[in-house]
N, C-alpha and C positions, 0 to 999 in steps of 0.2 A: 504494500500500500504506500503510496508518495503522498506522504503528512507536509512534505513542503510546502506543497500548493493551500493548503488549509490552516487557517488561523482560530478556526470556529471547532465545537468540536459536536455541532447540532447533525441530525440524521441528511440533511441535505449536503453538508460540507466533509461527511464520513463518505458519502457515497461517491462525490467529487474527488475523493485522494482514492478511493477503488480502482475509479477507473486509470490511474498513471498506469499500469502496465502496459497500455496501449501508446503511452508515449507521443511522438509526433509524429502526424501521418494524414497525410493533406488528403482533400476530398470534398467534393458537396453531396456525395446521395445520402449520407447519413442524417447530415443536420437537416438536410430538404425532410427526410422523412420525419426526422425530429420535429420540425417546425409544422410539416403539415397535421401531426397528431396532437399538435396543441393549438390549433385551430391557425396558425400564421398568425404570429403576436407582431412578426416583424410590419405585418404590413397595418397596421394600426395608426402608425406616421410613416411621413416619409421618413428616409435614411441617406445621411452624406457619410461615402465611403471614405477613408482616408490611408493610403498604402504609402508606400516606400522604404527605403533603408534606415534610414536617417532623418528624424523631425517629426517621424509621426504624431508622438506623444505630443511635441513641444506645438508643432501646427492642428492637431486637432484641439487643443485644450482652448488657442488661439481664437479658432473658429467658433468654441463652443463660447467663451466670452464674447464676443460678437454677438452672435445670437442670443444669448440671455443679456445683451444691451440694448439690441434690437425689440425690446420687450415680449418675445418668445419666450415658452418654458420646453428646456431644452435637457435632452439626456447625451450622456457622452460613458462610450466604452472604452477602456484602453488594458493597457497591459505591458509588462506582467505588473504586480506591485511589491513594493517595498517590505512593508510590514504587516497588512489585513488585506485576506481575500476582498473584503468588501470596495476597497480602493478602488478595484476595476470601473465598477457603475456607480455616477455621478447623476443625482435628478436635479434642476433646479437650485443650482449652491449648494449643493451637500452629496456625501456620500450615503448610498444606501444603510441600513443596520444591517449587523452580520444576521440578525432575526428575520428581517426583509431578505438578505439573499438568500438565507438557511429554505427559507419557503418555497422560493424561484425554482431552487436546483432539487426540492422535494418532486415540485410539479415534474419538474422536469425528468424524473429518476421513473415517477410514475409511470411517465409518457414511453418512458425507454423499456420499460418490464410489460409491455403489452403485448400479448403475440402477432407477429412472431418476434421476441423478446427484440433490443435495440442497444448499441455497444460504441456510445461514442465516443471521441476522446475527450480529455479534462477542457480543450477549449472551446469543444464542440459544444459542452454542456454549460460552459458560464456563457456563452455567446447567445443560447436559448435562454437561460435563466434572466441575461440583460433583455434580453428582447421581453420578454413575461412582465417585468419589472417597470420597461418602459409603455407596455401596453397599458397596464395599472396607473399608471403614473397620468395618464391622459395626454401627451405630449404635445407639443407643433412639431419638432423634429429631433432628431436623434440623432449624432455622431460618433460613427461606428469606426475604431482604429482598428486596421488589421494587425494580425497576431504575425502573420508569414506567408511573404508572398502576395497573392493577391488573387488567381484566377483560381486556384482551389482552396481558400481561406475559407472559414464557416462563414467570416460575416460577408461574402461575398454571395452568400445564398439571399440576401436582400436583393432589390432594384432601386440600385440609389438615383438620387434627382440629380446631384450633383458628384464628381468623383476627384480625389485629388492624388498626385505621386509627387511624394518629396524625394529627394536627394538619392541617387538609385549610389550603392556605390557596391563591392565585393564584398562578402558576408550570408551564412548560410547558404556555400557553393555547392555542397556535396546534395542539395535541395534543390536550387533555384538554378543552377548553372554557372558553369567558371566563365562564363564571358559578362559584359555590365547588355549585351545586346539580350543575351539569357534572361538575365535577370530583370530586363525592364518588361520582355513578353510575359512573364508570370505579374509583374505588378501590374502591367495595364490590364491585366485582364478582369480590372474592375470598372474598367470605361463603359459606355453604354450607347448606342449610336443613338444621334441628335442632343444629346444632352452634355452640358460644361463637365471638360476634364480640364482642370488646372493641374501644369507641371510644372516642373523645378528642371526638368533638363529637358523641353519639347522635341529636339532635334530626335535625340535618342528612343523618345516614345512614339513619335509618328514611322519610326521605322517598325518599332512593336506594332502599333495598330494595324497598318498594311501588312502584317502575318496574321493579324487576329478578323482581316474585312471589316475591320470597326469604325465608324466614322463618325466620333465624338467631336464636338465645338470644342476644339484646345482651346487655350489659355495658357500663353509660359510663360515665365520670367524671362526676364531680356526681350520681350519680344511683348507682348501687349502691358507688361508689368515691369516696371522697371524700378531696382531698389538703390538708392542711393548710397551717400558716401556714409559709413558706418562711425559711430563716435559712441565715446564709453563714457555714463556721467555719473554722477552723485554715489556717496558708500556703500550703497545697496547693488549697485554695477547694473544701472539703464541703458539700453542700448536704444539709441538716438539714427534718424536718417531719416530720408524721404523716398514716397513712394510714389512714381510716375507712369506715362506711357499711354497708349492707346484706349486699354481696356478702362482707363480710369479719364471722368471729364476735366480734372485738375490736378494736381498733386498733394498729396496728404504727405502734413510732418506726422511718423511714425516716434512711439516710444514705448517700447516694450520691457514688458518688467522683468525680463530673461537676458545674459547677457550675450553676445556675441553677434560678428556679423551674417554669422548662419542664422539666430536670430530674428535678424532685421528678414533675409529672405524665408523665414518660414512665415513670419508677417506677411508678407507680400503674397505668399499662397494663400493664409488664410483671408485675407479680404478678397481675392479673386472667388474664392468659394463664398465666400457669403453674398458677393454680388449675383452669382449663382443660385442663391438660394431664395437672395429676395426678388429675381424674377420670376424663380418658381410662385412664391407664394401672389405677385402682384396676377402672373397669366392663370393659375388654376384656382385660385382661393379668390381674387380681387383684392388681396389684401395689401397695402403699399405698408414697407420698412421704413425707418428711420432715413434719412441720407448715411452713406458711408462716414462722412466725417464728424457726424455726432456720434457715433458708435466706436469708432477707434479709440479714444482714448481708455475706452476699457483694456485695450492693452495694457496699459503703464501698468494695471495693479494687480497683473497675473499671480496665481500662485499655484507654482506646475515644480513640484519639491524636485529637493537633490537636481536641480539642472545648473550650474555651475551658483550655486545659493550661496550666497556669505553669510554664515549663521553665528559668525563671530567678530570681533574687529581687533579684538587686542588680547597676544597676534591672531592676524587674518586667521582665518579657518573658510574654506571652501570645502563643498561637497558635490560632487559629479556623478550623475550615472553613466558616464561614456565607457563605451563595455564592446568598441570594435575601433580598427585603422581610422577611421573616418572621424568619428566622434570624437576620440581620442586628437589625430590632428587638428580640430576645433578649437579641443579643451585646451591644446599649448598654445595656439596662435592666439587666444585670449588671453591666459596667462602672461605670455610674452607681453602682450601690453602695460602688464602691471609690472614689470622686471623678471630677474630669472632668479636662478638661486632657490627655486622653490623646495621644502621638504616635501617628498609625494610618498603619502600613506598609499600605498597600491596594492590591489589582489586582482586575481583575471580567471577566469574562468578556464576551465579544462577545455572545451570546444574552440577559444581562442588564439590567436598565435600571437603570443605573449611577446616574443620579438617586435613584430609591429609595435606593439603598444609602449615598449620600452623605447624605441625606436623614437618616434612620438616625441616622448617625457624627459628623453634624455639633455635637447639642449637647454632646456629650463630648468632642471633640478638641480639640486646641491647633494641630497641625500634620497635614496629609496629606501623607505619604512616597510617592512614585509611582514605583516602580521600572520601568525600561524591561527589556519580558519578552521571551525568546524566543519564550515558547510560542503558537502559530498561534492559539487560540482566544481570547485575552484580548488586551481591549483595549487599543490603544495611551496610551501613560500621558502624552500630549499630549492624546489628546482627552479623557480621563479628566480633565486638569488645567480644560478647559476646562466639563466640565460641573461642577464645584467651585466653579468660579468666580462660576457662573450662581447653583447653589444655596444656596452658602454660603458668601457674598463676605464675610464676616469673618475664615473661619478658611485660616491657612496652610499654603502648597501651593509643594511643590518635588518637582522631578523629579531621578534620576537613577540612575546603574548601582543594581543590587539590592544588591550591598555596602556602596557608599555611601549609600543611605538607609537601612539597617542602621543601619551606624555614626555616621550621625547623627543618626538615632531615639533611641539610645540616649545621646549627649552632650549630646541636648536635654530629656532627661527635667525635669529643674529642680526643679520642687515639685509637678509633675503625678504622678501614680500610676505610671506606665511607660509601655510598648511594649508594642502590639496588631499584629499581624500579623493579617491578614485579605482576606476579599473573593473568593476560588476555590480550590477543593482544586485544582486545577491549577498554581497558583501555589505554595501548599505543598509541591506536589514538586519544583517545581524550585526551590524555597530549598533544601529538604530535599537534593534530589540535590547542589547545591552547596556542602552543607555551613555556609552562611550560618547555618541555625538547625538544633536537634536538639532531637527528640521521644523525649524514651526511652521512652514507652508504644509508640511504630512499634516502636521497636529491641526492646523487647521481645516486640512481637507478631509481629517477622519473627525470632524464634529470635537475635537478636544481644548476650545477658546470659545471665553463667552461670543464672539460675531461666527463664529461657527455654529454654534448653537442654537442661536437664532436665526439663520439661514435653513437648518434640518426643520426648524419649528414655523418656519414662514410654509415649506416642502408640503 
């Protein structure tokens, strides 16, 4: 049984770590049939799809703020999470209760034990359970982040109105394919012909679509969407710039509460999908949205944890969930901004190639902190020590318990910028679960702050 996945320990979240044996194993005839035996919860609202390598999280959270500014009540799927299964599904400002998902994933367990019985996997079943949840909920719309991939993704068993791909880059190859031409045919395969696909790299997906005969109304950056010059402001780390181009009647100053200039361009995705969204709703509903530029500024006050967060200031302390090549190169070209020398608390996952990521980290560290982890999926922080060694025999590297290289991350800070925690959201939870470090964007998104609180109680 994989108790990983489960935070709860109620009959719906028992049956949810059952099924991990099944592992990951792409597909739509299962959850089609899942869905069809729960009467299609999905289609209750529309649904915007959100796939790619890289931003999903950060661009759909984006959207979903849009939307719940746009005065929509709005649900948002993502994944994986941090510390509570319940993370995943977001209703109107707040995270579900693990009692609310406990019930989702009972329906859902039911739906699957019907003859002839039904064996889906752990994502098949929270992707049905969000849809249950968001049907209940009475919704305008719903944003659905893919888990992997994109054309055999569960949440691809929707018909979304709008579809978006961020940042396609290598990652989950031995799945998706070792080419990025690979891997954007599996993302686009959540495009839908006549209807807005917003990308992040259009060249590379209009060669996908013409293998898929799909003929979606693109939208891409650089090209109807244009993001400007990227600036880092105030201690909280705002990332600043404008957003221009065809697709938009003037230019919006952007300020997102997330920092970087990848950032600024998941911004840029996200408002090409919402201008997607509010045409949907003005052509089938008659309903007109706010203007785009009264709804941006709900950027500024995102709160989308662990994405390069400064949850401390003296010294710095940052927390990342960048957990591949790509992200990872994000997270130093940000850093680099703020100086180098940094201490990096780092763990990487076993599926990872931990070279890259050291790779990465190297021209900005001073020291690599190597906490030895419990958790099954990351790497042992010996052999971790030894591919450091290999690729960046300059920079200093010590091992030991998670507390202790905490604590002396932070008493080595010296005249370097701070503490970087990084390298797996998996690792993030379990600092997080140990209390070693605190995210109050989590705490806030799992209902743990009185304006959390009352966001669950406004729900």
């Amino acid at each position: 049984m994989n108790e990983a996945i489960i935070s709860h320990r109620g009959p719906g979240h028992l049956w949810l770590a059952s099924l991990g044996r099944r592992g990951m194993e792409l597909g739509l005839e299962r959850v089609q049939t899942l869905l069809d035996r729960l009467d299609r919860p999905d289609r209750a609202q529309p649904n915007v799809v959100v796939a790619g390598t890289d931003g999903k999280g950060s661009t759909s959270s984006m959207l979903t703020a849009l939307l719940q500014a746009s005065g929509l009540r709005v649900g948002h799927y993502t994944s994986p999470h941090l510390r509570e299964t319940r993370e995943r599904v977001w209703i109107a400002g707040a995270c579900v209760t693990a009692d609310e998902l406990d019930a989702a994933l009972e329906q859902a367990s039911v739906a699957c034990a019907r003859q002839p019985a039904l064996d889906p996997t752990p994502f098949e079943a929270l992707t049905a359970a969000a849809w249950i949840l968001f049907a209940r909920a009475e919704l305008d719309v719903a944003v659905m982040e893919v888990g992997l991939g994109g054309r055999l993704d569960a949440v691809n068993a929707c018909d979304p109105i709008v579809s978006v791909v961020t940042h396609l880059s290598h990652d989950h190859m031995a799945v998706l394919g070792r080419t990025l031409a690979e891997i954007a045919f599996e993302k686009c395969g959540v495009a839908r012909d006549g209807r807005m696909l917003v990308a992040a790299q259009p060249s590379l997906c209009k060669s996908a679509l013409r293998k898929h005969g799909r003929s979606p109304r693109l939208v891409g950056l650089a090209h109807e969407l244009v993001v400007g010059p990227f600036a880092l402001r105030g201690p909280d780390w705002r990332s600043a710039g404008v957003l221009s181009g065809p697709a938009l009647a003037e230019a919006l100053e952007l300020e997102v509460g997330l920092p970087g200039a990848h950032q600024l361009e998941n911004a840029g995705l996200a408002v090409g999908a919402w201008q997607g969204v509010a045409e949907w709703f003005a052509v089938e509903q008659g309903r007109t949205l706010p203007p785009v530029e009264d709804v941006v500024p709900a950027l500024a006050h995102l709160d989308w944890p662990c994405r390069a967060e400064v949850v401390e200031q003296g010294p710095l302390l940052v927390l990342d969930a960048a957990h591949n090549p790509a992200g990872t190169d994000a997270l130093a070209a940000l850093l680099a901004e703020r100086g180098r020398a940094w201490q990096i608390v780092l763990a990487v996952r076993k599926d990872r190639d931990p070279a890259e990521v050291v790779r990465a980290l190297a021209p900005i560290a001073a020291t690599f902190w190597l906490p030895r982890m419990s958790g099954e999926t990351l790497l042992e922080a010996d052999l971790l020590s030894d591919v450091i060694d290999t690729v960046a025999p300059g920079a200093g590297v010590a091992v030991g318990s998670s507390a202790k290289c905490l604590a002396e991350a932070r008493r080595e800070v010296g005249k370097g910028p701070g503490v970087v925690v990084t390298g797996s959201q998996h690792a993030l939870g379990e600092w997080l679960g140990q209390e070693l470090v605190r995210s109050p964007r989590l705490e806030r998104r799992l209902g743990r702050t009185p304006d959390a609180q009352q966001a669950i109680d406004r729900r």
